[in-house]
C-alpha positions as CSV (number, residue, x, y, z in Angstrom):
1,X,-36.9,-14.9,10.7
2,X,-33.8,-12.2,10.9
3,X,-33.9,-9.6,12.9
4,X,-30.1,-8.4,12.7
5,X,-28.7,-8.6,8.9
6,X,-25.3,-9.3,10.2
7,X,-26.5,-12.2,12.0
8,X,-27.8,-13.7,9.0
9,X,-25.0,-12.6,6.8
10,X,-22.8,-14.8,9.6
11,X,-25.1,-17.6,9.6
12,X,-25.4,-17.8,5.7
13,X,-21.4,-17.6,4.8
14,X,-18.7,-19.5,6.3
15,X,-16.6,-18.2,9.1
16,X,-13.4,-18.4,6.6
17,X,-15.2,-16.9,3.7
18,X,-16.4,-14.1,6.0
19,X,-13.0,-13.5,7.9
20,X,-11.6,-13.0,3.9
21,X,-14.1,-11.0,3.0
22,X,-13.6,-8.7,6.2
23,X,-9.5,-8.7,5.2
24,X,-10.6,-7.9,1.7
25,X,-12.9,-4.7,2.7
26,X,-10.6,-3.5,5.2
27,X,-8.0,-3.4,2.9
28,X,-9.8,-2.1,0.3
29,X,-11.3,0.8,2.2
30,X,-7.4,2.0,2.8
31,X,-6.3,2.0,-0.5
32,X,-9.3,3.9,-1.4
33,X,-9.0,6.3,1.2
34,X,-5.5,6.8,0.0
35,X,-6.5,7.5,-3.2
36,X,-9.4,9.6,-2.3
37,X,-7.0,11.6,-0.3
38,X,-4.7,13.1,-3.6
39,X,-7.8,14.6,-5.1
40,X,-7.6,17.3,-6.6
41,X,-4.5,16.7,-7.7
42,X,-3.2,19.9,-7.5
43,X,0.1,19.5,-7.5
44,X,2.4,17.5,-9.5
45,X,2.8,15.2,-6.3
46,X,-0.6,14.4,-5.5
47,X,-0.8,13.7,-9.8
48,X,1.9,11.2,-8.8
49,X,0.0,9.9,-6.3
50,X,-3.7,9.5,-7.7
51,X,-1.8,7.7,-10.5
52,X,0.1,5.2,-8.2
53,X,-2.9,4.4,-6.0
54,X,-4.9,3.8,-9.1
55,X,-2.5,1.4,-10.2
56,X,-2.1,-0.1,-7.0
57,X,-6.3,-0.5,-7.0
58,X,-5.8,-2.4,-10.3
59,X,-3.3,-4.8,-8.8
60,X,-5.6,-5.2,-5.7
61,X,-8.6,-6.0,-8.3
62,X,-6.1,-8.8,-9.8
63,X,-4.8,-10.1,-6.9
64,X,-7.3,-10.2,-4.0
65,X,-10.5,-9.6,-5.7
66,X,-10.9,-11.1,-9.0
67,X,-9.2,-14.8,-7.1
68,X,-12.0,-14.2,-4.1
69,X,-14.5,-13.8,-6.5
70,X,-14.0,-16.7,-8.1
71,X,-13.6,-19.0,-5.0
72,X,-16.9,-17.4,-4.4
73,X,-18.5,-18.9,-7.4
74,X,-16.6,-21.9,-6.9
75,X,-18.3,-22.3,-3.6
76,X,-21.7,-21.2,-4.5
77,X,-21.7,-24.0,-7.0
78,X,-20.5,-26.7,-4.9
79,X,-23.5,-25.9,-2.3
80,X,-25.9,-25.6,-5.4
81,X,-24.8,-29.4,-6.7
82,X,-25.2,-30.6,-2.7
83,X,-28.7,-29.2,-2.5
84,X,-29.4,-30.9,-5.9
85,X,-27.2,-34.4,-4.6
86,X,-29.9,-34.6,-1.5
C-alpha cells in the first residue's frame, strides 16, 4: 500500500520520464505565469503581450507537449504488450 502519492508516482514512472515531465511542468508553469501576468490587458502593451504568450503557449503545446504525449502512449503500450508477452 501507498502512503505518500509522490512515492508511488516515482515508483510507477521511469526516472527519465519523470525528470521530463518535471522540465515540462516547470516550464509550463512560467509561460503561464507570464501570460497570467498581462491580464487585463489594459494597455495596448500588455494586449501585445497576452497575444505573444498565447502564441508562445501554442508553440509549447506543439513542441514539448503534444511529442511527450505521445512518447507517453508509446511507452504505455510497450509495457501493455510486455505484460501480455509474460
Amino acid at each position: 500500500m501507498c502512503y505518500n502519492e509522490i512515492l508511488c508516482f516515482s515508483e510507477l514512472v521511469p526516472a527519465d520520464l519523470e525528470r521530463e515531465l518535471k522540465n515540462l511542468y516547470m516550464s509550463l508553469c512560467e509561460l503561464l505565469r507570464h501570460f497570467w501576468t498581462s491580464f487585463p490587458p489594459t494597455t495596448t502593451t500588455l494586449e501585445a503581450k497576452a497575444v505573444r504568450m498565447h502564441e508562445a503557449l501554442h508553440r509549447f503545446h506543439s513542441a514539448r507537449l503534444k511529442p511527450f504525449e505521445v512518447c507517453c502512449l508509446k511507452q504505455d503500450a510497450y509495457s501493455i504488450i510486455d505484460k501480455w508477452a509474460q
